[in-house]
C-alpha positions, 0 to 999 in steps of 0.5 A: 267910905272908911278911908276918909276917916283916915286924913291927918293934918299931918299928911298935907303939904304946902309943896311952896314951902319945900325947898329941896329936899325934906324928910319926914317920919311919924307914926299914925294911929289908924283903927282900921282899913276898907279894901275890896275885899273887906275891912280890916283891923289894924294892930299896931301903929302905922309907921311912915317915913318918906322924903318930899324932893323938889325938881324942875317939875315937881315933887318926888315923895318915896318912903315906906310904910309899915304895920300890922294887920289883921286877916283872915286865912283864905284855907283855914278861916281863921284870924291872924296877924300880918306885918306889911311893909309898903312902898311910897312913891309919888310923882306931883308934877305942876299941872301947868306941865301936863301937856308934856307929858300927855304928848309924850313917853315920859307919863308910860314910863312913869306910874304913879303921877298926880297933877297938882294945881293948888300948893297943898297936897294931901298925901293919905291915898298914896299911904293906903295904896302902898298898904293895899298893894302889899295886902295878898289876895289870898292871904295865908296864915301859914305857907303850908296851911292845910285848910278845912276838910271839905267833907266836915269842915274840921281844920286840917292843922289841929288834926292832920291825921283826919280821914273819913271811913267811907267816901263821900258824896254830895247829896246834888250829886248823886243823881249825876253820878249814877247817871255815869255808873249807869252807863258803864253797864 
């Protein structure tokens, strides 16, 4: 997969060697980005920033993240760029403590936790889920994107004023339709 290219020394941790709380911030320089709906091109560095914090039983990491991606308008079908600002936030609790909350409310109130048994954690999957979530499933060059004429195909934002002379009908439809014509006779 596409992802696995994207690890970096620079996102793994030894959660021994954090003490309290430490802040982290730098930029990485990722090409591009698979999601389920395609690969993506990224056009600017991925700028991180989050905080690693310690507690009685584990590790809070939240920040964000932030980019620019390119895609694809889902009316329009054509190319545009997108700024995306996502959210990091993770919970690493010690696996030693999972039968707390596998017996408990607690783990339905909170999303997002990883059990850890090793002092290194690896950090990337958190950074690409946050840019996953801020991806739209339709994304939309423009709010009021007119799309493509159905008929034609000719992008209705370069010419608004497009029209047809006379109606059109899908030729695998014409049969149907004088079916219904035939019996309002």
């Amino acid at each position: 997969m596409l992802n696995d290219k994207l690890r970096d020394p620079r996102l793994i941790y030894d959660l021994d060697k954090i003490e309290e709380k430490e802040n982290f911030a730098f930029s990485l320089e990722w090409e591009k980005i698979d999601t389920p709906e395609g690969v993506f091109n990224i056009v600017s560095p991925v700028d991180v920033a989050f905080s690693i914090e310690k507690n009685s039983e584990g590790f809070i990491i939240k920040g964000n993240v932030s980019l620019t991606i390119k895609l694809i308008c889902s009316r329009c079908l054509k190319e545009f760029e997108q700024p995306i600002l996502g959210e990091i936030e993770a919970y690493y609790i010690d696996e030693k403590l999972q039968y707390l909350y596998t017996k408990s409310e607690k783990l339905e109130s909170l999303d997002n936790i990883i059990f850890f048994n090793e002092s290194k954690v690896d950090i990337t999957d958190r950074i690409i889920e946050s840019i996953l979530m801020e991806i739209p499933d339709k994304p939309l060059c423009k709010e009021d994107c007119k799309g493509l004429c159905p008929v034609c195909g000719i992008d209705l934002n370069e010419n608004p004023n497009h029209s047809h002379e006379e109606e059109y009908i899908d030729p695998r439809m014409e049969k149907l339709l004088n079916l219904f014509n035939d019996e309002e006779k």
